[in-house]
C-alpha positions as CSV (number, residue, x, y, z in Angstrom):
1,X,-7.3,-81.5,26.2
2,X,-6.3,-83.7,29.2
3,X,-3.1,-85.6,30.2
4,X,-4.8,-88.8,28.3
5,X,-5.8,-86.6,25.1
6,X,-2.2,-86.0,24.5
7,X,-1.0,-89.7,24.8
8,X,-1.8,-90.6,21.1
9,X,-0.5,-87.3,19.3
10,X,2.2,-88.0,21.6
11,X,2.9,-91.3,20.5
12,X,3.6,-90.3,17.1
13,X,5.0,-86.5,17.9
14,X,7.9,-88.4,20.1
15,X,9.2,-89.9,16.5
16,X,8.3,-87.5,14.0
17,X,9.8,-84.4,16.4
18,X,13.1,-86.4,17.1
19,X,13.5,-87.0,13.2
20,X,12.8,-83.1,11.9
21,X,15.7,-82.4,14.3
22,X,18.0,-84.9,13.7
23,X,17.3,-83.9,9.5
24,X,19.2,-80.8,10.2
25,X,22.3,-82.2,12.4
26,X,25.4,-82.4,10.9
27,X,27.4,-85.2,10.3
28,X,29.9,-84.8,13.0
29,X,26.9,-84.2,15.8
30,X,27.4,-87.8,16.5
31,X,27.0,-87.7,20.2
32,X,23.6,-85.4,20.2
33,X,22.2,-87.6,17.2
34,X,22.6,-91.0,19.4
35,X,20.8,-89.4,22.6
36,X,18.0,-87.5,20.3
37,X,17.7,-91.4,18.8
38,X,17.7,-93.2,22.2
39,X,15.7,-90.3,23.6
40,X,12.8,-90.2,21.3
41,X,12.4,-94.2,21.5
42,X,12.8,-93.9,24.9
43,X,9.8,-91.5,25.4
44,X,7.6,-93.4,22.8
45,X,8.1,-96.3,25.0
46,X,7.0,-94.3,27.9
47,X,4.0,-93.2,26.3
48,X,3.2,-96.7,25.1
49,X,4.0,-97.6,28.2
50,X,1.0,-95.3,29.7
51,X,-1.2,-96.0,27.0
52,X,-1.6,-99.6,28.3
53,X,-2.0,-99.0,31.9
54,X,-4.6,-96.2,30.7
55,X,-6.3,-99.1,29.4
56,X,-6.1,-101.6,31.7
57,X,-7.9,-99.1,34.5
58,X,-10.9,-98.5,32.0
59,X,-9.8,-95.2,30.2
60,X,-10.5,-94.8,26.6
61,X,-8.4,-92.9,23.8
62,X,-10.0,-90.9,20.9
63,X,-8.6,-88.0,18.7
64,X,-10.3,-86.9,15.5
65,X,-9.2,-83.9,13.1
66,X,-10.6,-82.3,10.2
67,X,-8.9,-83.5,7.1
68,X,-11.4,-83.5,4.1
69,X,-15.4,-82.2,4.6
70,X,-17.2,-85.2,6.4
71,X,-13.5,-87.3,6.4
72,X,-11.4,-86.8,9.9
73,X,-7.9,-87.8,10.1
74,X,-9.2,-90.4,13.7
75,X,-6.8,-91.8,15.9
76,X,-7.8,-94.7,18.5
77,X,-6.6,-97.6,20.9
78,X,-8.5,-100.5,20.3
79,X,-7.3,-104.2,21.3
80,X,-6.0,-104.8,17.4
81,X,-4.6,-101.3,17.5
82,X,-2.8,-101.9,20.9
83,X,-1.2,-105.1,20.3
84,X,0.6,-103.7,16.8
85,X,1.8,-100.4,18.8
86,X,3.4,-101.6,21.4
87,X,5.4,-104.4,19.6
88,X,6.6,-101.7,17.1
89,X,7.7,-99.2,19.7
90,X,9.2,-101.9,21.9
91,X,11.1,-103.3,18.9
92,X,11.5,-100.2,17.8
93,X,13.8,-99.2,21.2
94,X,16.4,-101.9,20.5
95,X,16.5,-101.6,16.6
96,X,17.5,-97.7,17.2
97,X,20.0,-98.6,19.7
98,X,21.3,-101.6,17.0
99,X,21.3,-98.9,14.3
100,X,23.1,-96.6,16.2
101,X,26.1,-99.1,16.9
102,X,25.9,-100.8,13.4
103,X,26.2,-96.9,11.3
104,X,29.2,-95.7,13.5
105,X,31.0,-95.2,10.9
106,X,28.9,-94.6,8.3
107,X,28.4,-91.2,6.4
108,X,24.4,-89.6,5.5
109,X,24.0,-90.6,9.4
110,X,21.6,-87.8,9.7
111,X,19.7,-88.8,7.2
112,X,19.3,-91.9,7.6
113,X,18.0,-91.3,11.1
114,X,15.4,-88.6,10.1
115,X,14.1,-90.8,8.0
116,X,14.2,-93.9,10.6
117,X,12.4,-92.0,12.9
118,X,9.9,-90.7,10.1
119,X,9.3,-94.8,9.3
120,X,8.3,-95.3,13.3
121,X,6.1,-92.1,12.9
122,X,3.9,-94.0,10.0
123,X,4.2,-97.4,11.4
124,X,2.7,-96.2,15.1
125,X,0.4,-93.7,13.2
126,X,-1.1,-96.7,10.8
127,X,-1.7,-98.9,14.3
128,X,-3.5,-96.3,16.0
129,X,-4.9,-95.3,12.6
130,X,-9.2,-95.6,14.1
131,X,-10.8,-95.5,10.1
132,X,-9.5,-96.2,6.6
133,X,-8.5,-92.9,5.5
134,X,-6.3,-92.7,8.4
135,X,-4.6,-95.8,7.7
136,X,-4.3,-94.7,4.3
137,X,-2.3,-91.7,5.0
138,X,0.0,-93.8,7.3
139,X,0.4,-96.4,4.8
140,X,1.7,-94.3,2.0
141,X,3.5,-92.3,4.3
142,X,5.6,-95.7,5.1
143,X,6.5,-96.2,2.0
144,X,7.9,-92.6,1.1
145,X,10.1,-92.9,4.4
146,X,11.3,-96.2,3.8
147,X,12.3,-95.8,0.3
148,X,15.3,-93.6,1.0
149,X,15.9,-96.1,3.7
150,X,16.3,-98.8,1.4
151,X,18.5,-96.8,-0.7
152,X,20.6,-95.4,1.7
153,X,24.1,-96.9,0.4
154,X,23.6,-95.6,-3.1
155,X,25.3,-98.4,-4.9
156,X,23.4,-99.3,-8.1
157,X,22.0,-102.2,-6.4
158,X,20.7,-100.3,-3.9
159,X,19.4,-98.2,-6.3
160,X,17.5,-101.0,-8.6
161,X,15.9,-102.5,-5.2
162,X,14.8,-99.2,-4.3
163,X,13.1,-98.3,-7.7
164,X,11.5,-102.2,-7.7
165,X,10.3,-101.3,-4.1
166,X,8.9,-98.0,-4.9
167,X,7.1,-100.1,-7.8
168,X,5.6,-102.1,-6.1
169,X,4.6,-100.5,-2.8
170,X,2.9,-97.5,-4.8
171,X,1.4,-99.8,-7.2
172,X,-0.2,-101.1,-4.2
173,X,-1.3,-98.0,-2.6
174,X,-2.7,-97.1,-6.1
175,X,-5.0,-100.0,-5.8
176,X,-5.6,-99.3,-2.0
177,X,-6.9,-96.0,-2.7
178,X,-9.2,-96.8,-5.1
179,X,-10.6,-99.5,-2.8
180,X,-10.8,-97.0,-0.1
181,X,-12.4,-94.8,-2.2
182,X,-15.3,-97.1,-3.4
183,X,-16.1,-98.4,-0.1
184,X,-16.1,-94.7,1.1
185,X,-19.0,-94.0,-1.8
186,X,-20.7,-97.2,-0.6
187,X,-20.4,-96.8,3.3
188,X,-19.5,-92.9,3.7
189,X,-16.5,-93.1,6.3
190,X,-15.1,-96.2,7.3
191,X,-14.7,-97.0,11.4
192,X,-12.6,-100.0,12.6
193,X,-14.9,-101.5,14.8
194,X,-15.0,-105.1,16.0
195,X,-17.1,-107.6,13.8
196,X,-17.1,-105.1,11.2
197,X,-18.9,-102.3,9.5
198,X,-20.4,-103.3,6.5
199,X,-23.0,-106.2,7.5
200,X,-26.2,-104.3,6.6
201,X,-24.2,-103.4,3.2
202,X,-24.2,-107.3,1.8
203,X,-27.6,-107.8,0.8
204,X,-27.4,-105.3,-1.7
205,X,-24.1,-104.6,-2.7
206,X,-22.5,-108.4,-2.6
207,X,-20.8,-108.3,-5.7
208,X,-19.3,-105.3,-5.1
209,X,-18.0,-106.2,-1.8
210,X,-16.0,-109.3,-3.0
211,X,-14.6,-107.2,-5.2
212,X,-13.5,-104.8,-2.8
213,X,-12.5,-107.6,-0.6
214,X,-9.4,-108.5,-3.7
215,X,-8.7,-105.0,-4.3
216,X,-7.9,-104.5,-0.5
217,X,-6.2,-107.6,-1.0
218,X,-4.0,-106.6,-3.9
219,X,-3.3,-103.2,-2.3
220,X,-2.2,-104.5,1.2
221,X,-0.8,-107.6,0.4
222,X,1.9,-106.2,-1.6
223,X,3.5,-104.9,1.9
224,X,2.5,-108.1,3.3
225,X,4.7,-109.9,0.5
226,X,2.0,-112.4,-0.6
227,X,2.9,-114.1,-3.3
228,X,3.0,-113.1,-6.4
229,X,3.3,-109.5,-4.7
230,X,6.5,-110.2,-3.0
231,X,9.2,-109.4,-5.5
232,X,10.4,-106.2,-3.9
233,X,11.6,-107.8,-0.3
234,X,14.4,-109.7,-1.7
235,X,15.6,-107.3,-3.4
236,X,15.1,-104.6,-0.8
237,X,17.7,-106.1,1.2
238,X,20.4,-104.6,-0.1
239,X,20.0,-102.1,2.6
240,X,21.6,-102.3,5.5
241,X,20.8,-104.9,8.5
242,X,19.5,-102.0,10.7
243,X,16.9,-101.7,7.4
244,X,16.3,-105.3,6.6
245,X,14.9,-105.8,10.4
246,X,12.1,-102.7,10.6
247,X,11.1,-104.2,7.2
248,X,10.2,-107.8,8.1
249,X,10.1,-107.5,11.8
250,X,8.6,-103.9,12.4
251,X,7.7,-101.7,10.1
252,X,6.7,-102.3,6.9
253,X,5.9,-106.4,5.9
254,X,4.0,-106.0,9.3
255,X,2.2,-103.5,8.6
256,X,0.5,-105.4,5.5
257,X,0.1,-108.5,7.7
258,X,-1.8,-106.1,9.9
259,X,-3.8,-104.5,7.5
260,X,-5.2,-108.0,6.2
261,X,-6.2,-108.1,9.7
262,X,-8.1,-104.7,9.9
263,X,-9.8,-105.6,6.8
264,X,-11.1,-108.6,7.8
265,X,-11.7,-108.3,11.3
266,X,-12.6,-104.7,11.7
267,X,-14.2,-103.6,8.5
268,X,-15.5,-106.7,6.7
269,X,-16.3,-109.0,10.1
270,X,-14.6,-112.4,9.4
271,X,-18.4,-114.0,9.9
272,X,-19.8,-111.5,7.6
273,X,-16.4,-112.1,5.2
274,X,-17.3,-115.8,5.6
275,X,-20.4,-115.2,4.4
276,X,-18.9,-114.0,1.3
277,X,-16.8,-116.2,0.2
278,X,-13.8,-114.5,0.3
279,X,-11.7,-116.2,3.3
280,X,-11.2,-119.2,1.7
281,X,-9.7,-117.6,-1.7
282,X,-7.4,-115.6,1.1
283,X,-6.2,-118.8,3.1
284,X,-6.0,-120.9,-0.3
285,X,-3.1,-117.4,-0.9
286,X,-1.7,-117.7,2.5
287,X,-0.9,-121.1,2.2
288,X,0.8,-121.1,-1.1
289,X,3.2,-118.3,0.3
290,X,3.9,-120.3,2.9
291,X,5.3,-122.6,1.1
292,X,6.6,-121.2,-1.8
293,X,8.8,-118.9,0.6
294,X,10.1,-121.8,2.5
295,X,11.1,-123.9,-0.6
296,X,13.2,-120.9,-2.4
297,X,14.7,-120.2,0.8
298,X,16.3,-123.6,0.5
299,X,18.5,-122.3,-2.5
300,X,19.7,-119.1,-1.4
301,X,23.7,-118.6,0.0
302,X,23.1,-115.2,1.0
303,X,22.2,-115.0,4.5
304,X,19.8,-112.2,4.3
305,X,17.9,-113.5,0.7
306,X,16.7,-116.6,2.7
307,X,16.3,-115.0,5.5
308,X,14.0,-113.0,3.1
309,X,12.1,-115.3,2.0
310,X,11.4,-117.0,5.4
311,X,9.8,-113.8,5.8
312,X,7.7,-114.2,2.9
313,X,6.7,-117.7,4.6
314,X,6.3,-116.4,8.0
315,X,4.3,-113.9,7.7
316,X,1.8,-115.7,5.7
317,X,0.7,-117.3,8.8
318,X,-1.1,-114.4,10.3
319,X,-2.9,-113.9,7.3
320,X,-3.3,-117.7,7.1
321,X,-4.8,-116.9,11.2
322,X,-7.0,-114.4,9.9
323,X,-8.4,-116.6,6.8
324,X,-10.0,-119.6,8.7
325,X,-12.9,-118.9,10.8
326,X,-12.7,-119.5,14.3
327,X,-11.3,-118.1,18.0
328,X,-8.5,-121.0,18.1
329,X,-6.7,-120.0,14.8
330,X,-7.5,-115.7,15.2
331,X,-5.2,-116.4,18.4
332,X,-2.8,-118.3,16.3
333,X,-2.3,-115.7,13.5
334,X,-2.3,-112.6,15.7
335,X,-0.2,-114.1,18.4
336,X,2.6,-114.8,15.4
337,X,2.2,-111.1,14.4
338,X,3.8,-110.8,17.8
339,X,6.5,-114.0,17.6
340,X,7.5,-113.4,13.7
341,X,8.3,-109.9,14.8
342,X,10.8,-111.3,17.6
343,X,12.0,-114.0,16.5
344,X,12.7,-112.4,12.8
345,X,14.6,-109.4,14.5
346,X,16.7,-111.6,16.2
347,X,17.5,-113.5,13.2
348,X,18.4,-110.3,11.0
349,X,20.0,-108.6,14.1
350,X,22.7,-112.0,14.0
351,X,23.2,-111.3,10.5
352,X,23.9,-108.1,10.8
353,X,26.4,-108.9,13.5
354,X,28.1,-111.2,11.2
355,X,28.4,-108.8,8.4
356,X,29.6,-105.8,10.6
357,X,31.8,-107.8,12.5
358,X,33.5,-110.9,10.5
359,X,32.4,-109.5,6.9
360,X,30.1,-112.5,6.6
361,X,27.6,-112.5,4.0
362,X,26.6,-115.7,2.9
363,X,25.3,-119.1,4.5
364,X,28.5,-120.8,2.9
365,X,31.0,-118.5,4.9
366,X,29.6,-119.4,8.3
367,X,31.3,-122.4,9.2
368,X,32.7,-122.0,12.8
369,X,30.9,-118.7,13.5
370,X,29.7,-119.9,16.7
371,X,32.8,-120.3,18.0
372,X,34.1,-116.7,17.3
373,X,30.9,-115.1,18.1
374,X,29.1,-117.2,20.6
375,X,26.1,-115.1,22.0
376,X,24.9,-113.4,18.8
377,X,24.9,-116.9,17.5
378,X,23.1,-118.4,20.6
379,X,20.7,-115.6,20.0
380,X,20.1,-116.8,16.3
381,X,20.0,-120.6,17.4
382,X,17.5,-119.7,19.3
383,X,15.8,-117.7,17.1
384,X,15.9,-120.1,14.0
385,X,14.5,-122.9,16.4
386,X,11.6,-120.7,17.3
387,X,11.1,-120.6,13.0
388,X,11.0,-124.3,12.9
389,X,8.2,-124.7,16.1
390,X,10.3,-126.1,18.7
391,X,9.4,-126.0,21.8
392,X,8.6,-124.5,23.9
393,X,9.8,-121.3,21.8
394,X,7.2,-118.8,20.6
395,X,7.0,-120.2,17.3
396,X,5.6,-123.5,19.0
397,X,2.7,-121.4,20.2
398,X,2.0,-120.3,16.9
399,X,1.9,-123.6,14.8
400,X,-0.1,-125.3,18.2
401,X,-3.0,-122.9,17.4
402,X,-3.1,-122.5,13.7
403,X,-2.9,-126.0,14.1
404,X,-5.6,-126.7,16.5
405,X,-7.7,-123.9,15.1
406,X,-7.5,-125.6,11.5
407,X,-8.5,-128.7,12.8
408,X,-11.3,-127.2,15.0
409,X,-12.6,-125.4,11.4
410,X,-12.2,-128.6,8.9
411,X,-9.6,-127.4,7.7
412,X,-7.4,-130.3,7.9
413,X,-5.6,-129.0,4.9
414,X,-4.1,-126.5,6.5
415,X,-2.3,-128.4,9.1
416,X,-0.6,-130.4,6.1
417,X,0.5,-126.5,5.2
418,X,2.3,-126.3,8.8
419,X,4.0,-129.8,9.1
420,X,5.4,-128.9,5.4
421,X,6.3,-125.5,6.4
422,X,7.7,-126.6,10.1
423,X,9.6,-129.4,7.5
424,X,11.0,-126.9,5.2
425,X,12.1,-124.5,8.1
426,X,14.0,-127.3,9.6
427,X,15.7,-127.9,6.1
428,X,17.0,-124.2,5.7
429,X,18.2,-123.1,9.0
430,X,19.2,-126.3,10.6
431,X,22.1,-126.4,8.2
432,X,23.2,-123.0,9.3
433,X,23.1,-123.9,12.7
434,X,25.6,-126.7,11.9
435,X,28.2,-124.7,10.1
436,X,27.8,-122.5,12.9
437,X,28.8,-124.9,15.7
438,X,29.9,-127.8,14.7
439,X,32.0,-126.9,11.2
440,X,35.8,-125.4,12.1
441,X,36.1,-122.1,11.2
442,X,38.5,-120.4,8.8
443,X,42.5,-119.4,8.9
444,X,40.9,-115.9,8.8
445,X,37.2,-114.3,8.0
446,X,36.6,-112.1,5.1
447,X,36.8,-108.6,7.4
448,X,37.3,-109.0,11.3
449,X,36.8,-106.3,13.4
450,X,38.1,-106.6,17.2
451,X,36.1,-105.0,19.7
452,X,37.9,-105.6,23.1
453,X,36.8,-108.2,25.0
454,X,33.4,-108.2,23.8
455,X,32.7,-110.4,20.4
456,X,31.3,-107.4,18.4
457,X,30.2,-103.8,19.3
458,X,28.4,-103.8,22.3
459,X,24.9,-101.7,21.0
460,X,25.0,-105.0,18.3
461,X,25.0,-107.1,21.1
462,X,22.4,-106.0,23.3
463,X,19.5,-106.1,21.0
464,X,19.6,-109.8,19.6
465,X,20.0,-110.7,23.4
466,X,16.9,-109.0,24.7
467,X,14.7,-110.1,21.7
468,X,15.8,-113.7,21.9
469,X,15.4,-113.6,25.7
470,X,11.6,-112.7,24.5
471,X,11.2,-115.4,21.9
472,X,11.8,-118.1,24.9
473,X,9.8,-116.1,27.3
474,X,6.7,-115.8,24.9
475,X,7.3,-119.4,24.7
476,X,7.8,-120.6,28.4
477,X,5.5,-117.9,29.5
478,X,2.6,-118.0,27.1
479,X,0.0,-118.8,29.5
480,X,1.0,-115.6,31.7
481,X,-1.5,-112.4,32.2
482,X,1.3,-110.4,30.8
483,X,2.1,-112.5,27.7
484,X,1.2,-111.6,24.0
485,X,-0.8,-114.5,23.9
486,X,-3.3,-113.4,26.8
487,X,-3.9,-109.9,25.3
488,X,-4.6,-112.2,21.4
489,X,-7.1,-114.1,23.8
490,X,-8.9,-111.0,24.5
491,X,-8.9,-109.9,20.7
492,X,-10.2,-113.5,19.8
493,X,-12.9,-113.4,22.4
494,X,-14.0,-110.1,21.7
495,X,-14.5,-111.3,17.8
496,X,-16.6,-114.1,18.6
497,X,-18.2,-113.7,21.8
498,X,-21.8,-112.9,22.2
């Protein structure tokens, strides 16, 4: 095997090696625990890093292993595949180095960061996952190494949100099996391949197909949190803010949102899924999330419930992308799966900085925070204006092509979906900007730490920095070679061209 033959065992090796290690540290190896963390991110970044100049000079990346007789475990970089690896590992960097500032003090550090790094491992291996029964190893591996993530504080809450998100997520994977099995006895094994594999399957097994179509559905949306499959994310974030961000910006809502994707682009075909019905039923789903998310996010006080349910919302629009046919509204969705992930991070990374630092919890107790804590709340005012399509943030991007790409489609419908939605963002987050700024803040907050000069540890400062640096610069640079939205182009052109 040659230097490129390694780069995608590598890829996951980097994560999965770091977190075997770190399982066996003890509690007061707090110093070789933070540079195995920063190191292992650091070298999957590296490797990520090469995996896209690789690429870009023409070299292709395969592996296949036997796993069952005529079923390989297959790993591949393909555009979709590309996109969704490097955003994870690149948010993945700064969420370890936020993690490792926000759990200082914390006890099960070990742990928790064998099984962080075991989360990266299935989120990188289910993006470079090259056929179904790949993905499907990945996918249920996420949800065994989140689990004791989401538990990690062992309260009783903590507890209850764990066992509802262990409900939910294996119910899913239940259902995603058995879909993967069918097809499997339909099609043999299942490829990701652009326009999709199962064309010459629809003139005699069209029935059967749509009904794959919803049991794929049912199994993947539950990690995508369409509604009525979202219960477990609210509750899910009792865990703590490092948590709460790989599960809405990284790791395991976006790994549904980008398994809708695979389905429809790269085993169904979206012309082919057209064809058979099924997109509209999907965007008709996507569209009532979107605004069922926004409106309950409206009532909730605690900061991290509504910025739970914008999730919900949010991340309906890629699917939303991905549900109407045509190039315009494909760069749309798959751009967002991009911008949700940074501006989201950015959002939960604030929170967590309010929490850790001030002992802020709820939307009520912010009044004045800006004032206190002045760049992690310049980082969320910029992220929460992204949210609500301002421009020229990365969220502007977004709506301007789901927008456009509705239109374009006839589905006018759908851009009555995004002015509600962009409506409803406004109405949720806009107030918290106001208590943040303008509002005069308390005798005294709930629990102040004092870090120095700085406003908060200086690890929980760095990240929402950086990521909200990217939300303007995916905005004000969108048009770039080296933007997220000129590698979706590619995807989008690939899909539809000749």
């Amino acid at each position: 095997m040659n230097v490129h033959g390694w780069i995608l065992p590598g890829i996951l090796l980097s994560s999965f090696l770091t977190g075997m290690v770190i399982f066996f540290l003890s509690e007061e190896s707090h110093r070789l625990r933070t540079w195995l963390n920063l190191l292992g991110a650091g070298v999957k970044l590296i490797l990520v890093g090469a995996l896209l100049q690789g690429i870009y000079h023409g070299q292709g990346y395969s592996l296949e292993l036997d796993f069952l007789p005529g079923i390989p475990l297959a790993l591949g970089a393909d555009a979709n595949s590309v996109l969704f690896v490097t955003l994870s590992t690149f948010l993945w960097f700064w969420t370890t180095l936020y993690a490792v500032g926000y759990l200082e003090d914390s006890p099960h550090r070990s742990r928790f960061f064998g099984f962080f790094s075991l989360c990266v491992t299935a989120t990188t291996g289910i993006a470079l996952a090259a056929n179904l029964v790949t993905f499907l190893v990945f996918y249920e591996l996420l949800t065994v190494s989140t689990y004791p993530l989401v538990v990690h504080r062992g309260t009783p809450e903590a507890m209850r949100g764990g066992r509802i998100y262990l409900a939910y997520t294996l119910g899913g994977g239940v259902v995603l099996l058995l879909a993967v099995a069918w097809l499997h006895q339909l099609a043999g094994p299942v490829m990701f391949r652009e326009r999709g594999v199962i064309e010459g399957l629809v003139a005699a097994h069209r029935g059967e197909l749509r009904v794959l179509f919803l049991l794929f559905m049912l199994g993947i949306g539950v990690k995508a949190a369409l509604v009525p499959l979202h219960g477990w994310l609210p509750k899910a974030m009792v865990a703590p803010a490092p948590v709460s961000s790989l599960l809405h910006a990284v790791a395991v809502v976006k790994a549904g949102a980008f398994g809708i994707v695979r389905i429809v682009y790269d085993v169904y075909g979206v012309e082919t899924a057209a064809r058979l019905g099924v997109l509209a039923p999907l965007a008709f789903v996507a569209g009532a999330t979107i605004l069922y998310g926004s409106v309950v996010a409206l009532f909730q006080d605690e900061l991290k419930k509504r910025l739970a349910y914008s999730t919900v919302s949010q991340v309906s629009y890629i699917v939303l992308g991905a549900a109407i046919l045509g190039p315009l509204a494909t760069i749309g969705g798959l751009v967002h799966l991009v911008h949700q992930g940074i501006m989201k991070i950015t959002l939960f990374f604030g929170a967590g900085n309010y929490a850790e630092t001030l002992g802020v919890h709820r939307v009520s107790e912010l009044n004045g925070v800006g004032r206190r804590m002045p760049l992690t709340t310049a980082a969320f005012t910029i992220a929460a204006l992204g949210m609500i399509g301002v421009p020229p943030l990365a969220g502007y991007i977004t709506k301007w092509y789901l927008k456009k790409g509705a239109i374009t489609a006839g589905a006018d419908w759908v851009a009555l979906v995004l002015a509600l939605s962009s409506l409803l963002n406004a109405a949720y987050f806009l107030p918290i900007l106001y208590r943040a700024w303008f509002k005069d803040p308390p005798a005294h907050w709930p629990h102040e730490h004092c870090f120095g000069r700085l406003e908060t540890h200086w690890m929980l400062l760095a990240a929402p920095l950086v990521t909200a640096a990217l939300v303007v610069w995916a905005g004000v640079f969108a048009e770039s070679s080296f933007s997220p939205l000129a590698w979706v182009k590619l995807i989008a052109a690939r899909e539809y061209g000749p």
